[in-house]
N, C-alpha and C positions, 0 to 999 in steps of 0.2 A: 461838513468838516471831516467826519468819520471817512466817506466817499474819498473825500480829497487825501485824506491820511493813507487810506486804503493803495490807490493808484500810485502815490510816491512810491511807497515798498514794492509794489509791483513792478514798477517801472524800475527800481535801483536794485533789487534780487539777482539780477543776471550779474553785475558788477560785484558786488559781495560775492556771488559764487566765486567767480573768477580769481578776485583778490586771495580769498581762502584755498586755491587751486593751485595758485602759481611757488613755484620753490622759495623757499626761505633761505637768505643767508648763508645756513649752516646748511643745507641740502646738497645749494648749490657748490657749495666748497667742497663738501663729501662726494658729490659723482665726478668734478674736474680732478679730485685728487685719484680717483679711482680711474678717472677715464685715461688718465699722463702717468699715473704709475702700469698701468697693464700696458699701455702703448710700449713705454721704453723698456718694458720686461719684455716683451714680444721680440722686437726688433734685438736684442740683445739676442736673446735665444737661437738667432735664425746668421749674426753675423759670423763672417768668417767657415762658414759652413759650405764644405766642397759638394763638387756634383754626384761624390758618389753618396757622402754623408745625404746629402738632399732626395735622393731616390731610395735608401735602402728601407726596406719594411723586413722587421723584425718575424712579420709570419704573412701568409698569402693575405690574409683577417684584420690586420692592423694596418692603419696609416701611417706613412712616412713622412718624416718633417713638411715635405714638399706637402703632401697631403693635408697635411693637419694644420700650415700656412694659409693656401688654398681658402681651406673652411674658416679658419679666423678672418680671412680677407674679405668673402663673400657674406657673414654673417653680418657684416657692417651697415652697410645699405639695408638691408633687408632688415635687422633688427630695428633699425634707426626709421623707418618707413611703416612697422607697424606702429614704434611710438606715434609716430604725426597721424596714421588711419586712425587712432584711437579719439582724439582730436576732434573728428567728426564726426562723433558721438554727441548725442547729448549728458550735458553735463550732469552727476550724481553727486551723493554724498561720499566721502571721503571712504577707502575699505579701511578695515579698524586694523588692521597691520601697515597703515600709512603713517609711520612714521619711524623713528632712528632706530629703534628695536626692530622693529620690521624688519626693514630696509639692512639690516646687517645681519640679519637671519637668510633673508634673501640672498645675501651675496654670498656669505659660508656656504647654504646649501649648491646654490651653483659652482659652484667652487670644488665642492666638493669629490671626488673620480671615484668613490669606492660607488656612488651610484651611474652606472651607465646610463647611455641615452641613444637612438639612431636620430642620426639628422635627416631632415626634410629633403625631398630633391632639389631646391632650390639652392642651398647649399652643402651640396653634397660634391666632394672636389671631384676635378675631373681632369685634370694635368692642365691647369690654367696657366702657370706660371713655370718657367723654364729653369729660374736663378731664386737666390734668395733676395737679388735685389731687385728682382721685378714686384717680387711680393711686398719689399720693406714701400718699394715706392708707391705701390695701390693703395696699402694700407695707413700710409703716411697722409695723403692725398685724402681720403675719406675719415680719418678718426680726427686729421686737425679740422677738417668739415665740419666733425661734430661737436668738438670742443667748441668751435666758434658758437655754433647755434647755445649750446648749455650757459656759454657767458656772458649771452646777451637777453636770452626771449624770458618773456614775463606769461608765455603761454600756462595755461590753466592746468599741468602734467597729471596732479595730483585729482581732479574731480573727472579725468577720463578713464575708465577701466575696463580689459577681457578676461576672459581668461587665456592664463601660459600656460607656460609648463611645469609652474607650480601652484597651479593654482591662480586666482584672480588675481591682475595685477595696475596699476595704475600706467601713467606714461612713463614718466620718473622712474618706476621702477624696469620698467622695458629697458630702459635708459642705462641703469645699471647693470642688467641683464645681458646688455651689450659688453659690455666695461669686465663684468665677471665671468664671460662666454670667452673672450679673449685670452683670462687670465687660468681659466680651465683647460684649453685647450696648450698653452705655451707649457704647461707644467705637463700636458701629453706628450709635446715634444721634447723636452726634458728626458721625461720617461723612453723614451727612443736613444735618446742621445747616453742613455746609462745603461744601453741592451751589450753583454760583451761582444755580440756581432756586428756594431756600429763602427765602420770605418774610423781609421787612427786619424790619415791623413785631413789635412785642412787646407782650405784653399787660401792659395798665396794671399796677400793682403797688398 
């Protein structure tokens, strides 16, 4: 009987993992609001923005709206992909900053601009996008991508973790990561957009 008791819990442990893995309720409400409020800050940021506003950089060293677009654009995919590589990991225990404190400590420090960062070359811009609608359109096309995936899957986010670039982090919070790299960067182009060398004019509407 012990035997038999033994195999049940063996055999049903992978499923408990998983359950305890996958986003909660309040998780999931907390990255869709996070992932649809930095979308529509982004895309505000960048509307109405003529072609000289979209090219000018502040110093030879700084990115220009176009640039800092670019980077928000490409960091989509690619943040969104190491969530899922994470995935095929074997599963662990939860990191003891998985959860809502965590996860909003997380977001502030990404968030944050008094700390710098250089981007990886993968996305690092490189005159990808011509207009500001080319960009609203990639970006629009890949972030509702991934809002869909966030409002559906019961994937196991939470028992997969690497290390980032702050440290160890789950998928969930990649996820965020994503959502808070967006909302980092659109408050760089802000900062652009407040340089008194920033072109006045605006493109027609």
């Amino acid at each position: 009987m012990k035997k038999l008791l033994s195999l049940i819990v063996l055999a049903t442990a992978p499923i408990v993992a998983a359950e305890n893995g996958a986003m909660t309720d309040a998780e999931r409400a907390y990255l869709l609001e996070q992932m649809e409020t930095s979308k529509k800050n982004f895309v505000a940021s960048i509307e109405g923005v003529s072609a000289a506003q979209w090219k000018f950089k502040p110093a030879p060293n700084v990115w220009s709206v176009a640039e800092c677009a670019e980077h928000i654009v490409l960091a989509e995919d690619f943040l969104f992909g190491f969530s899922q590589q994470l995935l095929k990991a074997p599963a662990a225990e939860r990191l003891e900053n998985a959860n809502a404190e965590g996860d909003h400590k997380l977001v502030a420090a990404i968030e944050d601009r008094s700390h710098k960062a250089t981007a990886p070359e993968p996305i690092t811009p490189s005159g990808k996008f011509s207009s500001p609608a080319d960009a609203v359109s990639a970006v629009t096309e890949k972030r509702d991508r991934h809002i869909a995936y966030v409002k559906e899957t019961t994937d196991d986010l939470r028992v997969h973790s690497a290390k980032g670039p702050l440290g160890p982090m789950d998928g969930y919070q990649v996820l965020l990561l994503l959502s808070a790299h967006s909302t980092r960067h659109t408050a760089q182009i802000q900062e652009v957009q407040a340089n008194p060398g920033y072109p006045k004019e605006s493109a027609s509407r």
